[in-house]
N, C-alpha and C positions, 0 to 999 in steps of 0.2 A: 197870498197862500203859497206854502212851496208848490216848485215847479216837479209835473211828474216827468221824467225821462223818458219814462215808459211809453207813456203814450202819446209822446210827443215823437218818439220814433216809431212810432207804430202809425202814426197820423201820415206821417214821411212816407212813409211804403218801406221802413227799414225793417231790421232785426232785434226783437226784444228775448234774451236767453238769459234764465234765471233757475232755480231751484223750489223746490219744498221741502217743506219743515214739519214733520210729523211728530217726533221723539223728544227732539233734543232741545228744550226748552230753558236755557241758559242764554246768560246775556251779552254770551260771547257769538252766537252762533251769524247777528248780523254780522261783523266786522269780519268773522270769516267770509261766509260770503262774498260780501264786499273786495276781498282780497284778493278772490280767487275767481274776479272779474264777472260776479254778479252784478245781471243790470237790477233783479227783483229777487225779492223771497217771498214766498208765497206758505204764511200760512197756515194750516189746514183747522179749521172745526168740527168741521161735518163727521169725523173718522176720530180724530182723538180725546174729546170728550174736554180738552181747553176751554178753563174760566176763559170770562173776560178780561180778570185782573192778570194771568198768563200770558193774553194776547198784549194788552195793553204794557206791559213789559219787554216784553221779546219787539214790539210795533217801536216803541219808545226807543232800544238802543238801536234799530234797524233804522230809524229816520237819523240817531246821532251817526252811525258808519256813512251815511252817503248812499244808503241802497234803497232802492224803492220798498218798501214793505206792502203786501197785499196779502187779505185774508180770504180764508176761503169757507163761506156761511152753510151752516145746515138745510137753509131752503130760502126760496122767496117770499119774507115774510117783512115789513116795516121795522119792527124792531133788534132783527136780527142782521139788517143791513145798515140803518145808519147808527148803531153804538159801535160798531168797528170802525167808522169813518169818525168819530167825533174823538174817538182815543188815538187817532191818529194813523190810520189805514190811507194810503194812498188810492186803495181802489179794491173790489172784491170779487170775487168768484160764486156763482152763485148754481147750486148744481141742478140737476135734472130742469132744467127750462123746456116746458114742452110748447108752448103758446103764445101767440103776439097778447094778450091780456098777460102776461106772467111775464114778458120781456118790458112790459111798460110800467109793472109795479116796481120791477127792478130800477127803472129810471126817476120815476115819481120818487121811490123811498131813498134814495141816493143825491138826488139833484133838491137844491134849494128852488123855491118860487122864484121865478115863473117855470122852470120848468119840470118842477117836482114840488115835493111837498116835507122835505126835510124838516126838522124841528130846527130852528137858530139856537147858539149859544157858542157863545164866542170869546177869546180870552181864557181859552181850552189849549187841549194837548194837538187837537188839530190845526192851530194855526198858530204853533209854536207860545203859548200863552203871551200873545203881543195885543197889542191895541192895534186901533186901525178904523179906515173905511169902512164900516159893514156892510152896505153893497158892493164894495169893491171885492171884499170878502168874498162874498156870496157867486158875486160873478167869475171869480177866480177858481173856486171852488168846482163851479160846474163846468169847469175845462178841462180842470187839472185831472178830476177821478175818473180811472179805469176803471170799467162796468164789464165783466168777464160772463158769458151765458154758456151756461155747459149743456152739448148738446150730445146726453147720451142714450135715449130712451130710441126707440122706433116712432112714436111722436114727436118727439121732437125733430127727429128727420124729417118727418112727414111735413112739418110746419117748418123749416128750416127757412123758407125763404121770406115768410112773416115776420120770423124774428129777426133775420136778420135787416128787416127794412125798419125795423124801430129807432129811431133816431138817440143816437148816445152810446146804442148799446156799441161796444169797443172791438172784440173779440167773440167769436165764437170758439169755443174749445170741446175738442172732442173727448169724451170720455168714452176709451174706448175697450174695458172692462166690464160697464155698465151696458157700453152698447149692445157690445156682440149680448152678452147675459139675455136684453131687450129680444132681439133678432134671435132668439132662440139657439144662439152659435156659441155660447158661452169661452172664450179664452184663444177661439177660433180667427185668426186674425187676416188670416189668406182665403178666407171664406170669401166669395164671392158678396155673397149678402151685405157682407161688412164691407168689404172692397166700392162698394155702389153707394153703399150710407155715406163713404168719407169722402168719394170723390162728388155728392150731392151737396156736404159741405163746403167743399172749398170751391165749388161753383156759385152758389149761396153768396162767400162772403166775397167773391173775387167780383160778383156783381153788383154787391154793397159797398164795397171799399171798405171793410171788413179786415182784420187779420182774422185767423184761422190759428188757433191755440193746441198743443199738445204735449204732454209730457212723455219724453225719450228716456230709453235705460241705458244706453251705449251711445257713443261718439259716431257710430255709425249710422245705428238709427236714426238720431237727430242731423247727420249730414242728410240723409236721405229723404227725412220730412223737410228739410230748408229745400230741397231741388223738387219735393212734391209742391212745394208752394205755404208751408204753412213759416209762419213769423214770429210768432210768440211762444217760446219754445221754452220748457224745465228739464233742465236735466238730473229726472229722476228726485228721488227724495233722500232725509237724511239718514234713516235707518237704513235704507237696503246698500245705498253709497259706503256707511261706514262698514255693512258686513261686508261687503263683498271685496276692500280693499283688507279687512280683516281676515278675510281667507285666503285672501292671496297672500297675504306676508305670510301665516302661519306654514302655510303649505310650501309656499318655498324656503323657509327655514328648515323645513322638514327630511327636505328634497336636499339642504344645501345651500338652494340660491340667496342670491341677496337682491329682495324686492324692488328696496332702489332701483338698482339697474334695470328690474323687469318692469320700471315705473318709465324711466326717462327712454326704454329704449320701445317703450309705445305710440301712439298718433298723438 
């Protein structure tokens, strides 16, 4: 089976920084990525309403560029985790996990026997349609796949250190829109309440040997969550990326300037 990078640097105690893909469902969008020193893409279900035969295209040229491809599923359910793995997902996101029973269906429906219950079939888009060992397969398989539990409910805080003691599971990622929402703080990010959730997180996974997941909207933010301690890091997604350098050219044409230079003469 391919090797994940991902979570072979994430096993390390390293740095896994990637993106999501909400919008732009073109078969260019891996090899950008890819280019612009993406370790992952990551992307999304749950939010935009992407077939399978979408994913499994945008999966497909993302495994040709070199970059990790990971999806991210509408919930934890068996068929909604391993058909993104079988079309060639290197690993999934899987949202609101509030429970050590909902962190082990994550692993059951992902992992082959012995330590899941995955369906076989092989000589598929998941293991580049090759022959081969098929327990070698199978055991490669359950190395290779990043198992992402999004922790952004007030249950899921509460349980946090359950989940994080389930064996497989990779990452805990904070969702922290849905959190605060949970925590009655809605968008409220200095709120103490939330402040308490996320440092309950990355105690959780710092005593699991866990990474700690979140997606940043700025270079600074994401400096500042790598020094809070989290690892597995997106920066931000492809719609609000492409508006926001989209305002920035138009407004400095407007102004006169030339974006360029207000591009290279930033962090």
């Amino acid at each position: 089976m391919r090797p994940n990078t991902v979570r072979r640097t994430l096993r390390q105690g390293g740095v896994a920084i990637g993106t999501l893909v909400f919008e732009f469902s073109t078969p260019g969008i891996g090899r950008i990525a890819a280019n612009a020193g993406a370790d992952f893409v990551l992307f999304d279900t749950e939010h935009t309403g992407w077939s399978l035969d979408t994913v499994r295209l945008l999966t497909a040229t993302a495994r040709a560029a070199d970059v990790v491809p990971l999806v991210r599923v509408p919930a934890a359910q068996y068929h909604l985790i391993a058909r993104p793995l079988d079309i060639g997902a290197l690993g999934v996101m899987v949202p609101m996990v509030e429970t050590e029973d909902q962190a082990r269906l994550i692993v059951a429906s992902a992992m082959y026997p012995p330590l899941g219950r995955r369906g076989a079939a092989f000589g598929l888009a998941h293991d580049d349609y090759t022959g081969g060992d098929v327990p070698a397969k199978m055991q490669s398989a359950n190395e290779e796949i990043l198992l992402i539990a999004q922790i952004e409910t007030a249950a899921g805080v509460e349980n946090v250190e359950r989940i994080a003691a389930v064996e497989r599971i990779d990452v805990l990622w904070i969702g922290h829109f849905d959190l605060t929402s949970s925590l009655g703080i809605p968008g409220q990010f200095d709120h103490p309440a939330y402040l308490r959730a996320v440092d309950r997180v990355l105690e959780a996974c710092q005593r699991r040997n866990k990474a700690a997941g979140f997606m940043v909207a700025s270079v600074e933010e994401g400096r500042a969550k790598r020094a809070q301690g989290f690892r597995c890091l997106a920066y931000w997604g492809d719609l609000w990326i492409y508006a926001e350098a989209l305002h920035r050219g138009i407004a400095g044409i407007r102004r006169g300037e030339d974006p360029v230079q207000q591009r290279q003469a930033g962090p």
